[in-house]
Z-matrix of the N, CA and C atoms (Angstrom, degrees):
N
C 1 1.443
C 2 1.522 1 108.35
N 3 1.276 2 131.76 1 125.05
C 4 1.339 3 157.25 2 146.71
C 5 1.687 4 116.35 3 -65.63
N 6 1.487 5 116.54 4 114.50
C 7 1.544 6 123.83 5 162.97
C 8 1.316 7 107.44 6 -58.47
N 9 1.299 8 114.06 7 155.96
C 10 1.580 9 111.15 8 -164.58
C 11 1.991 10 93.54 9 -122.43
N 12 1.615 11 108.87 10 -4.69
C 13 1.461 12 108.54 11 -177.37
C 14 1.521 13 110.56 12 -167.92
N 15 0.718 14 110.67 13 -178.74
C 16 1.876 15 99.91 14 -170.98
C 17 1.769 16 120.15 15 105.57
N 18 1.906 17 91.62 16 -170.56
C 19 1.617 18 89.55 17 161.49
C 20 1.598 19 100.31 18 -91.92
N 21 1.212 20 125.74 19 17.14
C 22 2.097 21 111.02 20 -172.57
C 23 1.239 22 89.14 21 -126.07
N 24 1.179 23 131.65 22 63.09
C 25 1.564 24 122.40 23 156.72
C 26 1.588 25 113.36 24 -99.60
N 27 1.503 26 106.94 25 2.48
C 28 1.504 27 109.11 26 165.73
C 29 1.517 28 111.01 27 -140.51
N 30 1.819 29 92.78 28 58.20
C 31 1.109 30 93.31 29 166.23
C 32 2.073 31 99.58 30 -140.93
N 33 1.141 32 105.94 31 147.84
C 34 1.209 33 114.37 32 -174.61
C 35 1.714 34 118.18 33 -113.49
N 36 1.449 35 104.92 34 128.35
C 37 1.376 36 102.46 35 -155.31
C 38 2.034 37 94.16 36 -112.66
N 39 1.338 38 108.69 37 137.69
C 40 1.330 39 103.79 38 176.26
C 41 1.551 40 101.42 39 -124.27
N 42 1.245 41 122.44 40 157.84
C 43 1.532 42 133.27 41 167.14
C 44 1.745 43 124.52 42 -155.96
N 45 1.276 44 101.30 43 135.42
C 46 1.386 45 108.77 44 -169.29
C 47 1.623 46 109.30 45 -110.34
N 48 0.657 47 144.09 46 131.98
C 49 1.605 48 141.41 47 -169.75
C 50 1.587 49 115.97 48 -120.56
N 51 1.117 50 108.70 49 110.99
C 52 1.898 51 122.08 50 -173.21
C 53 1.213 52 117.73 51 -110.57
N 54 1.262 53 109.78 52 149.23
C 55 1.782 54 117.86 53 -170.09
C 56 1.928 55 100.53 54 -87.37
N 57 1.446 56 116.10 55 13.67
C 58 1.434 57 97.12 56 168.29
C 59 1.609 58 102.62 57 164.27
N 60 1.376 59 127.32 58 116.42
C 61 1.224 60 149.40 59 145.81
C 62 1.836 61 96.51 60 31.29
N 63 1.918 62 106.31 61 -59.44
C 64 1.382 63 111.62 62 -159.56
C 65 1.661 64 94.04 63 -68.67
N 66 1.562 65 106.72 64 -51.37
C 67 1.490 66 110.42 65 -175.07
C 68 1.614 67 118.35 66 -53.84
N 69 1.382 68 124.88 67 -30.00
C 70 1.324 69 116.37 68 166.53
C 71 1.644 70 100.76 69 -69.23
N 72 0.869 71 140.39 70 -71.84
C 73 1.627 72 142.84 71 -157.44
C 74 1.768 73 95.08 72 -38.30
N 75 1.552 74 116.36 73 -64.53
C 76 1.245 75 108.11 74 -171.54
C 77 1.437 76 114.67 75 -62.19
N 78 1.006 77 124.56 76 -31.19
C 79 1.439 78 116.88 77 167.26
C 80 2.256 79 123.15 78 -57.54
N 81 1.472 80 88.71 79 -29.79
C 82 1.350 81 93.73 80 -179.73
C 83 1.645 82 106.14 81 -74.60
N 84 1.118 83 97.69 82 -42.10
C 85 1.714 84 102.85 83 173.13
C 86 1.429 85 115.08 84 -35.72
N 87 1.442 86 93.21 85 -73.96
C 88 1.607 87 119.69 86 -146.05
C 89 1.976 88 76.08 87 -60.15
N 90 1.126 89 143.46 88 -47.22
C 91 1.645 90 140.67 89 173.79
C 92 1.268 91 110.21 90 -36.18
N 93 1.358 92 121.68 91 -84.69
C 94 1.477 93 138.55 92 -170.90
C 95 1.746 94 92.12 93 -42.87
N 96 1.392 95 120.91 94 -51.00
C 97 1.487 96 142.04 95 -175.38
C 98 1.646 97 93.87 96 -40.93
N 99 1.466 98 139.36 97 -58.38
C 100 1.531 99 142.94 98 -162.22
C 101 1.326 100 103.97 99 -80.44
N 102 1.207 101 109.45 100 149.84
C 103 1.348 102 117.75 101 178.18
C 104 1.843 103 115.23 102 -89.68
N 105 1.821 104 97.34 103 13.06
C 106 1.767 105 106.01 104 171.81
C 107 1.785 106 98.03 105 -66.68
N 108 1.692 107 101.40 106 -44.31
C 109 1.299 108 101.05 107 -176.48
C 110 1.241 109 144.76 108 -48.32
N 111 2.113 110 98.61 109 -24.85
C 112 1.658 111 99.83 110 177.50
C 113 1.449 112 116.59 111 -89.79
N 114 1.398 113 100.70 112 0.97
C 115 1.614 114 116.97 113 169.59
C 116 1.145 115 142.42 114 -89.10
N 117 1.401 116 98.04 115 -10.43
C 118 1.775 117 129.16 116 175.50
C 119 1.334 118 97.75 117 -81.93
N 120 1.980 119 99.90 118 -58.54
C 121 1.573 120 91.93 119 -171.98
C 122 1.594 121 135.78 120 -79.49
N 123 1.663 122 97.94 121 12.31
C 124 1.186 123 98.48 122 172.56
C 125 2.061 124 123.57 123 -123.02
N 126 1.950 125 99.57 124 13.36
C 127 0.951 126 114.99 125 114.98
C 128 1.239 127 149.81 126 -35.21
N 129 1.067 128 115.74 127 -84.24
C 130 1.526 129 134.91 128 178.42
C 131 1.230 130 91.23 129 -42.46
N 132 2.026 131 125.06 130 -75.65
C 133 1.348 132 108.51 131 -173.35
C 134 1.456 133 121.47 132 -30.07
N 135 1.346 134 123.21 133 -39.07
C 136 1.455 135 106.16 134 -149.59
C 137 1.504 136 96.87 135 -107.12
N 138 0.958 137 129.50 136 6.48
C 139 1.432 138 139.62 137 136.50
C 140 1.437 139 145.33 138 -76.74
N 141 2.006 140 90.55 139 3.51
C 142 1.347 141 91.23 140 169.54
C 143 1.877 142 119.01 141 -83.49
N 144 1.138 143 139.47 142 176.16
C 145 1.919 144 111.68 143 -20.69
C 146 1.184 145 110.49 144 -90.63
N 147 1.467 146 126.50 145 28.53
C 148 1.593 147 128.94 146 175.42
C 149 1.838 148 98.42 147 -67.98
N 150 1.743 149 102.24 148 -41.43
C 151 1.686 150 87.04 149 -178.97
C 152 1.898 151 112.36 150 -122.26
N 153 1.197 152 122.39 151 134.42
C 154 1.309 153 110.76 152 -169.18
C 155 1.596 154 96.11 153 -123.15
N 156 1.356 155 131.80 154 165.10
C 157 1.617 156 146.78 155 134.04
C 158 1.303 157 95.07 156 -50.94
N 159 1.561 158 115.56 157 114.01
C 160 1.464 159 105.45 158 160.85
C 161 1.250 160 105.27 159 -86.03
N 162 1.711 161 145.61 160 -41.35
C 163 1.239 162 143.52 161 143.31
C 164 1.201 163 127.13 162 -145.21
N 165 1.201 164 134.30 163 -151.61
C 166 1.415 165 135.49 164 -138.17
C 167 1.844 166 88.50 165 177.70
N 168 1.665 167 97.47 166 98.53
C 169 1.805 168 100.71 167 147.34
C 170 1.153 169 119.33 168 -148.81
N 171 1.601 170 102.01 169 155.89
C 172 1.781 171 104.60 170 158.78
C 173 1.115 172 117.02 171 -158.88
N 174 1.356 173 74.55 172 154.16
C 175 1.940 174 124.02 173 -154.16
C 176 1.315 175 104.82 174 -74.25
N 177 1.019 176 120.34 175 -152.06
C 178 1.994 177 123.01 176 -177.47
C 179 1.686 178 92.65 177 153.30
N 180 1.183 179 106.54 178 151.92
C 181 1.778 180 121.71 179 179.27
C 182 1.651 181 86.26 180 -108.66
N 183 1.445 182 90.50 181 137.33
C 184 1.778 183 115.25 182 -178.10
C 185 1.624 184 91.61 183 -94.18
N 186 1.072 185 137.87 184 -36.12
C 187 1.175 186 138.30 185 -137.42
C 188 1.668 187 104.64 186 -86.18
């Protein structure tokens, strides 16, 4: 998701949605797990500070 006005209109928001705590973790694994990952992160490095993580959360339904 893209802000359409504000100060976050150059900021880009992604979200993945999982049926359970365990199912996000294995998915984070099996990532860090590929070797796409040491290539992302050494992207990003060399794109810093043009590109940063602004953050990192997750949510969960209480209900």
């Amino acid at each position: 998701m893209r802000s359409v006005s504000g100060g976050d209109v150059h900021k880009v928001e992604y979200m993945i949605d999982f049926d359970s705590f365990e199912a996000q973790g294995k998915f984070s694994d099996a990532i860090v797990d590929r070797a796409w990952w040491t290539g992302m992160m050494q992207a990003v490095a060399a794109a810093y500070p043009d590109l940063l993580n602004g953050e990192t959360r997750l949510t969960y339904n209480a209900i």
